[in-house]
Wavefront OBJ file of the C-alpha trace (Angstrom):
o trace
v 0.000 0.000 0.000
v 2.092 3.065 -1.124
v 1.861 6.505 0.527
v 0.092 8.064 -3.412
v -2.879 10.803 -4.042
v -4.739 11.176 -0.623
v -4.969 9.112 2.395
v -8.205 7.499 4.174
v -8.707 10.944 6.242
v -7.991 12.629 2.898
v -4.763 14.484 3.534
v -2.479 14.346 1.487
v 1.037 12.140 2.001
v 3.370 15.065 3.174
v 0.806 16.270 5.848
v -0.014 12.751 6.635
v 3.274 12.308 7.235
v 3.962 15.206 9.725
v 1.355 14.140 11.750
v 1.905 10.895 12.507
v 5.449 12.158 12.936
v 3.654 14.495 15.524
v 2.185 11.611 17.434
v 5.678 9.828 17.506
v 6.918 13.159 18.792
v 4.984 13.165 21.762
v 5.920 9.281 22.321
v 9.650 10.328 22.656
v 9.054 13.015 25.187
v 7.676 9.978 27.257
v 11.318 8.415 27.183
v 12.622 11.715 28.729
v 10.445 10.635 32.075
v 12.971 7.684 32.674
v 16.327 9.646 31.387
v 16.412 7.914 28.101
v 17.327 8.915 24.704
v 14.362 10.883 23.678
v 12.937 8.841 20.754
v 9.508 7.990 20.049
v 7.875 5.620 17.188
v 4.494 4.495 15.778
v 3.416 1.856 13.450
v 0.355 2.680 11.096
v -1.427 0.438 8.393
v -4.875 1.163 6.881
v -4.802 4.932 8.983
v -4.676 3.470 12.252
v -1.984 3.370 14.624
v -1.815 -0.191 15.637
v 1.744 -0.167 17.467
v 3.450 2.266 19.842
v 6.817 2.483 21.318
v 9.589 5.088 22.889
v 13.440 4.060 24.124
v 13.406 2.121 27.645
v 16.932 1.141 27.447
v 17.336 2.364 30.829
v 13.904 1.707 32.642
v 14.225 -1.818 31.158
v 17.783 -2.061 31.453
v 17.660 -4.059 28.101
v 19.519 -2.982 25.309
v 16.921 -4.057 22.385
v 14.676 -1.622 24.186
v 14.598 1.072 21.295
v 11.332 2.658 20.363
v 11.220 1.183 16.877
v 11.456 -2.385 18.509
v 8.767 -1.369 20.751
v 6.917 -0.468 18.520
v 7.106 -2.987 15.668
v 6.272 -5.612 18.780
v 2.884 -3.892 19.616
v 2.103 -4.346 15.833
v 2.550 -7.641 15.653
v 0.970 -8.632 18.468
v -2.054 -6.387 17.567
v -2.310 -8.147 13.910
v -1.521 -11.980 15.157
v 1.501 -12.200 13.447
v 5.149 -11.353 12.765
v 4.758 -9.852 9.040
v 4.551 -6.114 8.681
v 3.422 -5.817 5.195
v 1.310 -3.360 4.055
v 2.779 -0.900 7.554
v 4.517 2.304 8.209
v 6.755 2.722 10.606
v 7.657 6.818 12.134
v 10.195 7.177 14.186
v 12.027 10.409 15.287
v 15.555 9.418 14.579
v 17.256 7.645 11.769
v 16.842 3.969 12.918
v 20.160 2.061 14.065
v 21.942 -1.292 12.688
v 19.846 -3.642 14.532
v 16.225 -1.531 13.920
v 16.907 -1.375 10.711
v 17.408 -5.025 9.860
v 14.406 -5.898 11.760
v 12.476 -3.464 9.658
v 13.865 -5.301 6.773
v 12.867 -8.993 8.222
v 9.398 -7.306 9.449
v 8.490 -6.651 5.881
v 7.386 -3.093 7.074
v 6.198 -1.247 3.808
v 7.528 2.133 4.528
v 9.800 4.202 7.055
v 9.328 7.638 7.731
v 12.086 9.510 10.088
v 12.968 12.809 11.491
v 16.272 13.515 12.380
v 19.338 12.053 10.397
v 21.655 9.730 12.601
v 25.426 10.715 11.252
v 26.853 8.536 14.230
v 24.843 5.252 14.172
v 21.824 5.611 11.569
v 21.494 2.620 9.249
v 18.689 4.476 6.847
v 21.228 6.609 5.334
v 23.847 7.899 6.813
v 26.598 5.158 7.914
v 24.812 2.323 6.008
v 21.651 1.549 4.065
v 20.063 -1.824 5.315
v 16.718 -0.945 4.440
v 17.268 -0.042 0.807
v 20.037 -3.005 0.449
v 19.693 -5.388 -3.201
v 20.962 -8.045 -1.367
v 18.420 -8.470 0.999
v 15.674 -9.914 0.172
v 12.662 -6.771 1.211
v 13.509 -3.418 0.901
v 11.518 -0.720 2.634
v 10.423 2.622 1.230
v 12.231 4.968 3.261
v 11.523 9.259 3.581
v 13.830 11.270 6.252
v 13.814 15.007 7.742
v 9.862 14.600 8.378
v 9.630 17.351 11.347
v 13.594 16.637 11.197
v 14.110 19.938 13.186
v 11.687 19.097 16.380
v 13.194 15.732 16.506
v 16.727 17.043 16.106
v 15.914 19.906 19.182
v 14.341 17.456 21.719
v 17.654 15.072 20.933
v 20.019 18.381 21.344
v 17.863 19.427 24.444
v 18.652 16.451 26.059
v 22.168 15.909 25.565
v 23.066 19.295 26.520
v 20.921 18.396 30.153
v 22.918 15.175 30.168
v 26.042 16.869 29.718
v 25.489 19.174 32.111
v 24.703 16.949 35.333
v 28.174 14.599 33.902
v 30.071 17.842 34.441
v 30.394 18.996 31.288
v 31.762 14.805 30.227
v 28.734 13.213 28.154
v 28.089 9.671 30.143
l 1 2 3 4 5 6 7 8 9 10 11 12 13 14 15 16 17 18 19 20 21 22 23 24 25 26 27 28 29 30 31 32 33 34 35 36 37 38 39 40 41 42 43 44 45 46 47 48 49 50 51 52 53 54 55 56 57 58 59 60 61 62 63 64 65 66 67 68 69 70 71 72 73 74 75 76 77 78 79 80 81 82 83 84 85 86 87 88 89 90 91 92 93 94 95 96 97 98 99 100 101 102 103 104 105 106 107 108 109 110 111 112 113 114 115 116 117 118 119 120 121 122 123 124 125 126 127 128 129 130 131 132 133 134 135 136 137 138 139 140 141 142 143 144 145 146 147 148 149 150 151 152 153 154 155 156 157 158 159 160 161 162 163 164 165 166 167 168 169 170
């Protein structure tokens, strides 16, 4: 199901797109509550949000914990089953390595970001697993969707972290 025209509320894609973003916005500013890494995701398919997720690395203490994994894992459990197709994921931030391959092996549709990820994003900028030939799905991907927001609540927080380390980031 491509992203083409106008969607079931009749928006078009781009606007679509921002606010969904919005929604996985508000998800990461629910990470900042337990001093993680503010990102927030959704999963949509047919208009409706049918998975939710933000980072719990640290209230978990499990480092799988990212918001896309969340996220993807409400999904399937809402639709019975471990296949994505036919689902968008948003996220706030560039996915990583390991979110991005189990995009790939989740058969998720389409990917829609904010903020790039020069250190560790695996959309993009160090590597691209989801639009890789010799993998055998590749996903649709579209980044810098409310790229600014995203990249402010990420700055916001590192500067706080910084700042209670000492000026050292921990």
């Amino acid at each position: 199901m491509m992203v083409t025209g106008r969607d079931v509320l009749g928006l078009p894609p781009d606007e679509l797109d921002r606010r969904y973003m919005e929604q996985a916005l508000e998800l990461a500013r629910r990470a900042l509550d337990s001093a993680d890494v503010p990102v927030g995701a959704i999963v949509v398919r047919g208009g409706h949000v049918i998975g939710r997720g933000y980072n719990q690395r640290e209230k978990l203490r499990d480092p799988t914990a990212h918001a896309e994994m969340i996220a993807l894992s409400a999904a399937a459990e809402f639709l019975g089953r471990w296949r994505l197709d036919g689902c968008t994921l948003y996220v706030t931030l560039e996915p990583c390595t390991m979110c991005a391959g189990a995009l790939v092996l989740a058969r998720i549709q389409r990917l829609v970001y904010g903020a790039r990820d020069p250190k560790a994003g695996a959309c993009g900028s160090l590597f691209e697993i989801t639009q890789d030939p010799r993998l055998n799905h590749r996903v649709e991907t579209v980044g810098g969707v409310l790229a600014d927001a995203a990249t402010a609540l990420l700055q916001d927080f590192f500067r706080a972290r910084r700042g209670r380390a000492g000026g050292k980031e921990t």
